[in-house]
DRENMARFI-985706 format. One record per residue (C-alpha): residue number from 1; residue in one letter; chain; x negated, y, z. Coordinates in steps of 0.5 Angstrom, whole numbers. Layout:
// DRENMARFI-985706
   vexkol   guti   torpa       x       y       z
      NUM      A       A       X       Y       Z
...
// end
This chain:
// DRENMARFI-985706
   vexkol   guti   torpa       x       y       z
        1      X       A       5      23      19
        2      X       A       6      25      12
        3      X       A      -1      22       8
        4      X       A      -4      27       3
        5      X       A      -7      26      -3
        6      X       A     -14      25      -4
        7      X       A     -17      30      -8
        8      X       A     -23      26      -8
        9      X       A     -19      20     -13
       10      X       A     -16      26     -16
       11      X       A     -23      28     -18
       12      X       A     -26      21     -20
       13      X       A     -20      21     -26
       14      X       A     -22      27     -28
       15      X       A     -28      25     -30
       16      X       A     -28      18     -32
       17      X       A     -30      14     -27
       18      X       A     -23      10     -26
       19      X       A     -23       8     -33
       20      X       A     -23       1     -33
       21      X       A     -17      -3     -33
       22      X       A     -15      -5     -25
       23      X       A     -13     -12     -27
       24      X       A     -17     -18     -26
       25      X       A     -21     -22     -33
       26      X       A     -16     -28     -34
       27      X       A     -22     -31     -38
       28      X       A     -27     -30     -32
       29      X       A     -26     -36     -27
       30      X       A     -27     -35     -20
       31      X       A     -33     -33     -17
       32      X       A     -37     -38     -12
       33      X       A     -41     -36      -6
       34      X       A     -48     -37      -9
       35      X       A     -55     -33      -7
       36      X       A     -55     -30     -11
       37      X       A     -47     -27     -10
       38      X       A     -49     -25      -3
       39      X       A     -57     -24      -2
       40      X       A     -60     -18      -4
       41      X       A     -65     -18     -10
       42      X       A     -71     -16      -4
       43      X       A     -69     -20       1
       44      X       A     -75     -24       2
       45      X       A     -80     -18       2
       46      X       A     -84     -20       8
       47      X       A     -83     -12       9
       48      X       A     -75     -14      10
       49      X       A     -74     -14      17
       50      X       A     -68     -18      22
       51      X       A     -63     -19      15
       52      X       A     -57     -22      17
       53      X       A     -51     -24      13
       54      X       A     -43     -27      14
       55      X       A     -39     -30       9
       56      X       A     -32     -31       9
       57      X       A     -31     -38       5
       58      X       A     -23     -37       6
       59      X       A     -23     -31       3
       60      X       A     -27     -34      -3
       61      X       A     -23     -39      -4
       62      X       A     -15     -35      -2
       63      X       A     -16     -29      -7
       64      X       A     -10     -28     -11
       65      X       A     -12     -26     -19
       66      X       A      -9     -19     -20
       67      X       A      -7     -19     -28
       68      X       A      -4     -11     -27
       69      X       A      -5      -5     -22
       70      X       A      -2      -9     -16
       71      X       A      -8      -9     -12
       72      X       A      -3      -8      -6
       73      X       A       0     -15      -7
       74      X       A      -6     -19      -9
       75      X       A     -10     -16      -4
       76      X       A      -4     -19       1
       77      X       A      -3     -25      -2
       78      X       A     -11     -27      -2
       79      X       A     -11     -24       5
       80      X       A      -5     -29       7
       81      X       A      -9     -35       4
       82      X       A     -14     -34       7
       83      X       A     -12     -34      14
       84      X       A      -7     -41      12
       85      X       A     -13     -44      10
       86      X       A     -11     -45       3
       87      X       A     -14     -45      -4
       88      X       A     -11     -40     -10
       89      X       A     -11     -46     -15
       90      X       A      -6     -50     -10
       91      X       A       2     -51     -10
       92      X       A       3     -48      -4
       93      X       A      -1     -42      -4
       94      X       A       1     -34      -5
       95      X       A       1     -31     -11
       96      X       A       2     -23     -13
       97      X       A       9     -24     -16
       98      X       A      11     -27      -9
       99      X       A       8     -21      -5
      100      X       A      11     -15     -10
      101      X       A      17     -19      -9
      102      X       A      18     -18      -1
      103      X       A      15     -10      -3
      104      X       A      21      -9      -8
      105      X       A      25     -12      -2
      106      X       A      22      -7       2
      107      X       A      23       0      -2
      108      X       A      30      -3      -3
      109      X       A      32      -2       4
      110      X       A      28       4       4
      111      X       A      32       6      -1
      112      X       A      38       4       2
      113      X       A      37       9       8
      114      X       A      36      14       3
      115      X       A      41      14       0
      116      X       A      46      13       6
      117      X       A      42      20       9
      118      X       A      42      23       2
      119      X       A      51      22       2
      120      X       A      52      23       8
      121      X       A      49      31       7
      122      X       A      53      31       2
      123      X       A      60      29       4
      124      X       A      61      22       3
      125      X       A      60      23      -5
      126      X       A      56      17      -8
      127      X       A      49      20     -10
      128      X       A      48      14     -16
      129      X       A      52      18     -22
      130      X       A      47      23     -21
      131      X       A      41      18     -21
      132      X       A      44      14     -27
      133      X       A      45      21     -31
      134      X       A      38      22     -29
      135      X       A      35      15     -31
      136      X       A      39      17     -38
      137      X       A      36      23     -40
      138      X       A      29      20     -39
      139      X       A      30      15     -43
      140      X       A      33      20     -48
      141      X       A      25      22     -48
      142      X       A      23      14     -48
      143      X       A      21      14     -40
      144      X       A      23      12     -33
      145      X       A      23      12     -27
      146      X       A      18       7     -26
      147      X       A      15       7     -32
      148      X       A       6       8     -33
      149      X       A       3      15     -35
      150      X       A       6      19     -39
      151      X       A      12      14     -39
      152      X       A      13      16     -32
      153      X       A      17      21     -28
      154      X       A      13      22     -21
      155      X       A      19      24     -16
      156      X       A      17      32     -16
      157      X       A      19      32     -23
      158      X       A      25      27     -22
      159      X       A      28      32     -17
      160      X       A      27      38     -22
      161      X       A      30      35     -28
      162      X       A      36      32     -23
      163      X       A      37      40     -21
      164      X       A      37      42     -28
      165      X       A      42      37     -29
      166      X       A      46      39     -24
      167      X       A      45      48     -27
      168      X       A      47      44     -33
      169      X       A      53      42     -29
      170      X       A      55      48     -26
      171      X       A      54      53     -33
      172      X       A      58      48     -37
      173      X       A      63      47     -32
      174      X       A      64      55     -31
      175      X       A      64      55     -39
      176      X       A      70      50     -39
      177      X       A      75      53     -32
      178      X       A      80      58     -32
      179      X       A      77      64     -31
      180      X       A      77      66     -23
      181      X       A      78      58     -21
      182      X       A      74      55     -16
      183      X       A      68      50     -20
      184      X       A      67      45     -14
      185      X       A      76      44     -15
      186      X       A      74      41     -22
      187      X       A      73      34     -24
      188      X       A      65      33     -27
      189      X       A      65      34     -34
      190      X       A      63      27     -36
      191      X       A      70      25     -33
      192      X       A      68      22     -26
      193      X       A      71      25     -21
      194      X       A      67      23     -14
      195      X       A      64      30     -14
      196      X       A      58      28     -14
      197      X       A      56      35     -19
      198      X       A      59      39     -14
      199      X       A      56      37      -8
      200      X       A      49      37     -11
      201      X       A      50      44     -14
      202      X       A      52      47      -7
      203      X       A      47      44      -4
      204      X       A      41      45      -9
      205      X       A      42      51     -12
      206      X       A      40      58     -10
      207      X       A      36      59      -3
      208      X       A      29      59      -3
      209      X       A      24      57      -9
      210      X       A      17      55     -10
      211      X       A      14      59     -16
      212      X       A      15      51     -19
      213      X       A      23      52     -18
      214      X       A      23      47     -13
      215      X       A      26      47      -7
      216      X       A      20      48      -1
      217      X       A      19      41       2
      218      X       A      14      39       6
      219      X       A      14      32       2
      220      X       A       7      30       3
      221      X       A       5      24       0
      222      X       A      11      19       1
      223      X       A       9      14      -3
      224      X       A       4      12       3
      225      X       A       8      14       9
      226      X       A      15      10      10
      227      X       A      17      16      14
      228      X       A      24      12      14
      229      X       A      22       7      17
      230      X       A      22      11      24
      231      X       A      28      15      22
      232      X       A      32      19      17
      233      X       A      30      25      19
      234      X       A      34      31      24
      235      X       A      40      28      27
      236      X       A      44      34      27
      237      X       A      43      36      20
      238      X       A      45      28      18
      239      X       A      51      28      23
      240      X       A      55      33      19
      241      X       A      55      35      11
      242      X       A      51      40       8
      243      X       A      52      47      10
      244      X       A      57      44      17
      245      X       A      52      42      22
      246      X       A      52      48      27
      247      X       A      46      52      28
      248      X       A      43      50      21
      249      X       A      42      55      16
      250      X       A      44      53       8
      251      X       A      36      54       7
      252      X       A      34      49      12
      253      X       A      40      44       9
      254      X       A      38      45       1
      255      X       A      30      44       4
      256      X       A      32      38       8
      257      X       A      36      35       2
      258      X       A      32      36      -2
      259      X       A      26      32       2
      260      X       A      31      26       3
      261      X       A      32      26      -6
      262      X       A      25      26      -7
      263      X       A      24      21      -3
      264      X       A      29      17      -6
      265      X       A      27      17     -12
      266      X       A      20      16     -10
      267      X       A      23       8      -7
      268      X       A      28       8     -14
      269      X       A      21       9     -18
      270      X       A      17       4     -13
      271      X       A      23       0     -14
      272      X       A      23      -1     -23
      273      X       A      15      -2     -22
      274      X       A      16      -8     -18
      275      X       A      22      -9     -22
      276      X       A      22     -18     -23
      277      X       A      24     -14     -31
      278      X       A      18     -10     -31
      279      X       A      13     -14     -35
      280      X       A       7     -11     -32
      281      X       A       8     -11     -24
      282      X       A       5      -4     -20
      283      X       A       3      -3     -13
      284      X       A       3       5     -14
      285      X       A       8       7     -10
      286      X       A       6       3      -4
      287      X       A       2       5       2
      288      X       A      -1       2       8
      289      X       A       6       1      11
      290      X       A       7      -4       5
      291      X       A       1      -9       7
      292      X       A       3     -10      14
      293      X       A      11      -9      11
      294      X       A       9     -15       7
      295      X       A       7     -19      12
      296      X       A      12     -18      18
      297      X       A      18     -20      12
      298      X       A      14     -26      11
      299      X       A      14     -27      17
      300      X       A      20     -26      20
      301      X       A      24     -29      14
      302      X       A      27     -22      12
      303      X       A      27     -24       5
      304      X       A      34     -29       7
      305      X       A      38     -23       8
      306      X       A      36     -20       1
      307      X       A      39     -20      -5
      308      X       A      38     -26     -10
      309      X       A      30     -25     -13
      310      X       A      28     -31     -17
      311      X       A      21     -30     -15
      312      X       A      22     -32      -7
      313      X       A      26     -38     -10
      314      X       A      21     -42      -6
      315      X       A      20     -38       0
      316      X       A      28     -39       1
      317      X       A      30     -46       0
      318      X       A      24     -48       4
      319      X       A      26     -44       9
      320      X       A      33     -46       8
      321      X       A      30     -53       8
      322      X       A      27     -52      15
      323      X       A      32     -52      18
      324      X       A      33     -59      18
      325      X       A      25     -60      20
      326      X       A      24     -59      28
      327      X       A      16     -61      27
      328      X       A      14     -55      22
      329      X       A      16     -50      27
      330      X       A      13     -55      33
      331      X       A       9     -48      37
      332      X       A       5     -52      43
      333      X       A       0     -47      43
      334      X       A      -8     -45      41
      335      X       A     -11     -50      37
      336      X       A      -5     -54      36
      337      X       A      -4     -58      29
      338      X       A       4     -58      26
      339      X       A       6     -65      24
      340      X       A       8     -65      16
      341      X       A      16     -64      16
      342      X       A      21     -65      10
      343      X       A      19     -59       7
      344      X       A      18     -59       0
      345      X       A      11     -59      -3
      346      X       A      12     -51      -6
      347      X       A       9     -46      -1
      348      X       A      11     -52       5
      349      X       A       4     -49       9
      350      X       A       6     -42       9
      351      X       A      12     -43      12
      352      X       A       9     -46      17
      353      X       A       4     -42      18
      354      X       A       8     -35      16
      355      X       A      11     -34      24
      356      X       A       5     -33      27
      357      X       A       2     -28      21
      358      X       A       1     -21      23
      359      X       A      -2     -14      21
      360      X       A      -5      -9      24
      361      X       A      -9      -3      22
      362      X       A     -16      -5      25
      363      X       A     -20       2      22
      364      X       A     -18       9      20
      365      X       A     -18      16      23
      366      X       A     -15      18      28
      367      X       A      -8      20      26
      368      X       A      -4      25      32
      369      X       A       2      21      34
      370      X       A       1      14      32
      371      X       A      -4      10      37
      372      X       A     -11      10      35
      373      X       A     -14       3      31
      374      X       A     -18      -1      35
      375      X       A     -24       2      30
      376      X       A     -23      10      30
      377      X       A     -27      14      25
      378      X       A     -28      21      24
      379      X       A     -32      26      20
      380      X       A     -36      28      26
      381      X       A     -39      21      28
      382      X       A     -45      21      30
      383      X       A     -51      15      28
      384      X       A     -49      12      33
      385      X       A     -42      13      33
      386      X       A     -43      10      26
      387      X       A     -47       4      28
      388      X       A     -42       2      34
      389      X       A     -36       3      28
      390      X       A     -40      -2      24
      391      X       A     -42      -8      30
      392      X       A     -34      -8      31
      393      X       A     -33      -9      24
      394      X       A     -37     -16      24
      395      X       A     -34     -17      30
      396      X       A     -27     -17      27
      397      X       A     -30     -21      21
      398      X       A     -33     -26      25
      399      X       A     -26     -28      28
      400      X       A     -22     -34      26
      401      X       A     -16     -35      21
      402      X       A     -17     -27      20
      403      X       A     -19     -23      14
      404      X       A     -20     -16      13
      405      X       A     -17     -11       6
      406      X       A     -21      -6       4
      407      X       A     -16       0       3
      408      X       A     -22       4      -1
      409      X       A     -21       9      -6
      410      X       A     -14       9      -9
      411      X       A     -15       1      -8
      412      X       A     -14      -5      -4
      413      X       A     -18     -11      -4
      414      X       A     -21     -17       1
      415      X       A     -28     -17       5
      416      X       A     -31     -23       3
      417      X       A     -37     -21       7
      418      X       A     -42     -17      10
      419      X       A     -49     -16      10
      420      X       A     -55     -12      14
      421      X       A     -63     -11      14
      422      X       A     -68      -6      15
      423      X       A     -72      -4      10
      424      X       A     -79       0      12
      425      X       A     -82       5       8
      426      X       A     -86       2       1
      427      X       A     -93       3       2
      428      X       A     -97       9       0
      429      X       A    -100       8      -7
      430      X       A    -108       8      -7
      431      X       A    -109       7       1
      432      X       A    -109       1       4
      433      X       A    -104      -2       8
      434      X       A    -108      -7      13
      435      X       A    -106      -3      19
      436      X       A    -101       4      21
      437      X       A    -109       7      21
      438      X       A    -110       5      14
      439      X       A    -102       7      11
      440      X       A     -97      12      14
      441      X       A     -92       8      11
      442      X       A     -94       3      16
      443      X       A     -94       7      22
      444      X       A     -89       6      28
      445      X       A     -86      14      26
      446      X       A     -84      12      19
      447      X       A     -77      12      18
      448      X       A     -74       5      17
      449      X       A     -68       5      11
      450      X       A     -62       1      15
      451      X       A     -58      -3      10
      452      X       A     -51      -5      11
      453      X       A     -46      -7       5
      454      X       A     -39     -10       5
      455      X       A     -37     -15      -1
      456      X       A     -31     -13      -3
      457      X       A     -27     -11     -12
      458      X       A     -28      -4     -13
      459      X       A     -22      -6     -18
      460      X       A     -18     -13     -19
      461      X       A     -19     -18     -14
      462      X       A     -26     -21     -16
      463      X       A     -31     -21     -10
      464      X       A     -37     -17     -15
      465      X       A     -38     -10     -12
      466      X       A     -43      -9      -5
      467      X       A     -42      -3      -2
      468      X       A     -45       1       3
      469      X       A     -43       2      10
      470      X       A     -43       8      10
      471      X       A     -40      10       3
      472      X       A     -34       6       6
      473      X       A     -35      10      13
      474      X       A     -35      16       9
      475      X       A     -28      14       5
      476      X       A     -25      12      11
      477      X       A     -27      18      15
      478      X       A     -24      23       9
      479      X       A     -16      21       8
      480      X       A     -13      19      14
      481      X       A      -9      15       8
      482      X       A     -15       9       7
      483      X       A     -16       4      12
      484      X       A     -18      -3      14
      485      X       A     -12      -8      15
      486      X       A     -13     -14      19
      487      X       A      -9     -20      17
      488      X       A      -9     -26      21
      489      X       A      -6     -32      25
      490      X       A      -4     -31      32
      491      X       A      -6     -36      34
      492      X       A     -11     -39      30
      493      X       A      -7     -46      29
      494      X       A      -9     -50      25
      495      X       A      -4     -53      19
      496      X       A      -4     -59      16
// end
């Protein structure tokens, strides 16, 4: 399933709405649950009826400060802490650059499959001249791949400048040939000679256009969808270079490759803005695949295999570490505490806890081909449909050693807690409400208001924002994109 944008964000920037900086205020210290953060201003109105409120005091204390627009990676790390039980200030808890690290992992070896499918249509040349080229002439025009705004390239644009990059190839290597000598028998024009020009420009040029002069792809939104992590795609087209798979018409062979370029360049894009290089780290390219991703990496130890990053420096000498410590990896069951190990002070807690994290979609729309989540939403939902959604919300809320991340508008961030009341109609003015013969507002037909909110950050990470139940229910229900992802720690142990 490729993920579309949501027009809905797209009209919210229009209009201003997502001005504000998507960063935490290093001058605001962090935010206790007081009555006044979670009550409604009128909860003890006597017409206020059956008010009930759950709060996450783990939450509350594991949130991870977000400086730059890497809510996915906050929201991960304040999830994680929750559910270990840890406090954001402490030694051993997660932060942002941890997560982003693992994501960066991630996209790299994403970006690693890519390229692999990406060369393998294109006859075994190596793809990375051609990005280098690429990467050149955006920083000719003081830009990048990974770069903010308008210092960025989006991959739609990146893959139209690589093939005006490659037409430009081809007019000049035409210009500098004898005259009726084949191009692709001549040696690109910048000296190398690995003939990635070449093959690009038999794959990419010609065939059928878009009205934008880019190839016909159905790319959906690959940001949000890790379609690579299923497969590369048609295994006939794969299996043989462009223009030799049999039954394969030259089209279909430019649509594909074209498809496998631009998500390449969306992962090498991610890749800059998790950069440990990049000053301020983004999350923009990473979907919900990235939130359960980042998880299963920490709790596989995944990050061992990577190529050095100073960021997971601790995660790595304390797992290596670990090897010598048999009684952090002491799992006896339910409720069993882990004896202390010689693991060093540094995020000890996480390693011990990080084989039993897990991460699932708990709450979304139905998506055809994936399982259903616990919790399906959909723009059809009836009342009733909404309310059940709602109580199995609490009830997942409600577990222990679990947190929930809100993916909410073009945002991830952490539920702190969720608060519910009904609210009679107020009393007609000028009639007398002794009784429902008196006032029509107290009568037993009168609509009763049912008020259900979640806490949660419409940006950064700080828990400031109640948001209605059914706003969220509505978001969800819109773009198969958004969900609710469940973090916890099967089983709950406990880490001591």
């Amino acid at each position: 399933m490729l993920a579309k944008a949501d027009p809905a964000h797209d009209r919210d920037v229009a209009a201003g709405v997502e001005a504000a900086p998507d960063r935490d205020d290093e001058a605001l210290g962090r935010v206790e649950p007081t009555t006044e953060l979670l009550f409604p201003a009128d909860w003890a109105d006597p017409r206020t009826d059956k008010f009930s409120m759950a709060f996450s005091r783990a939450a509350f204390d594991g949130w991870a400060r977000q400086p730059s627009p890497c809510c996915a990676a906050a929201s991960v790390a304040g999830a994680c802490n929750a559910v270990l039980g840890l406090c954001a200030s402490s030694e051993d808890a997660l932060s942002y650059v941890h997560i982003a690290a693992l994501l960066h992992g991630l996209l790299a070896d994403q970006a690693a499959k890519k390229r692999a499918a990406v060369e393998r249509l294109l006859g075994g040349v190596r793809v990375e001249p051609a990005i280098e080229a690429l990467r050149a002439q955006l920083a000719a025009e003081q830009r990048s791949l990974g770069g903010r705004k308008e210092a960025g390239c989006k991959p739609k644009e990146a893959l139209s400048k690589l093939r005006k990059l490659v037409a430009a190839w081809q007019a000049a290597a035409t210009l500098a040939s004898p005259p009726g000598a084949d191009v692709a028998l001549h040696p690109p024009l910048d000296g190398t000679a690995d003939g990635v020009w070449p093959a690009l420009a038999e794959a990419l040029l010609g065939g059928s256009d878009t009205a934008e002069g880019d190839p016909i792809v159905d790319a959906g939104d690959v940001a949000d969808e890790a379609d690579d992590d299923s497969g590369d795609g048609d295994e006939a087209l794969l299996a043989e270079p462009f223009g030799k798979a049999p039954g394969i018409t030259p089209d279909r062979g430019r649509r594909e490759l074209a498809r496998h370029l631009r998500a390449l360049l969306a992962k090498v894009s991610g890749m800059e803005q998790l950069s440990s290089e990049n000053a301020r780290i983004s999350t923009g390219m990473i979907g919900n695949w990235g939130i359960t991703g980042a998880v299963g990496a920490l709790r596989d130890g995944r990050y061992a295999e990577w190529p050095p990053d100073r960021r997971l420096l601790a995660l790595r000498r304390g797992a290596e570490a670990d090897e010598s410590a048999p009684a952090a990896r002491d799992n006896s069951g339910d409720g069993a505490e882990i004896a202390p190990s010689a693991l060093p002070a540094p995020l000890m807690r996480v390693l011990r806890g990080a084989p039993h994290l897990t991460a699932r979609t708990l709450a979304s729309v139905r998506v055809r081909g994936h399982a259903p989540p616990p919790i399906v939403v959909s723009k059809r939902d009836s009342d009733a449909d909404v309310e059940a959604a709602w109580l199995a919300l609490r009830a997942a809320f409600s577990r222990e050693r679990s947190c929930l991340i809100l993916h909410h508008r073009n945002h991830y961030s952490l539920i702190f807690a969720m608060r519910e009341w009904n609210r009679p109609p107020a009393p007609v003015a000028g009639v007398a409400s002794d009784g429902p013969e008196t006032n029509p507002a107290s009568s037993p037909s009168a609509t009763v208001e049912r008020k259900r909110q979640v806490l949660t950050a419409r940006k950064g990470q700080r828990p400031t924002a109640w948001i209605e139940w059914a706003e969220v229910h509505r978001t969800l229900s819109a773009w198969a994109g958004y969900a609710i992802i469940e973090v916890a720690l099967l089983p709950p142990i406990a880490l001591v």
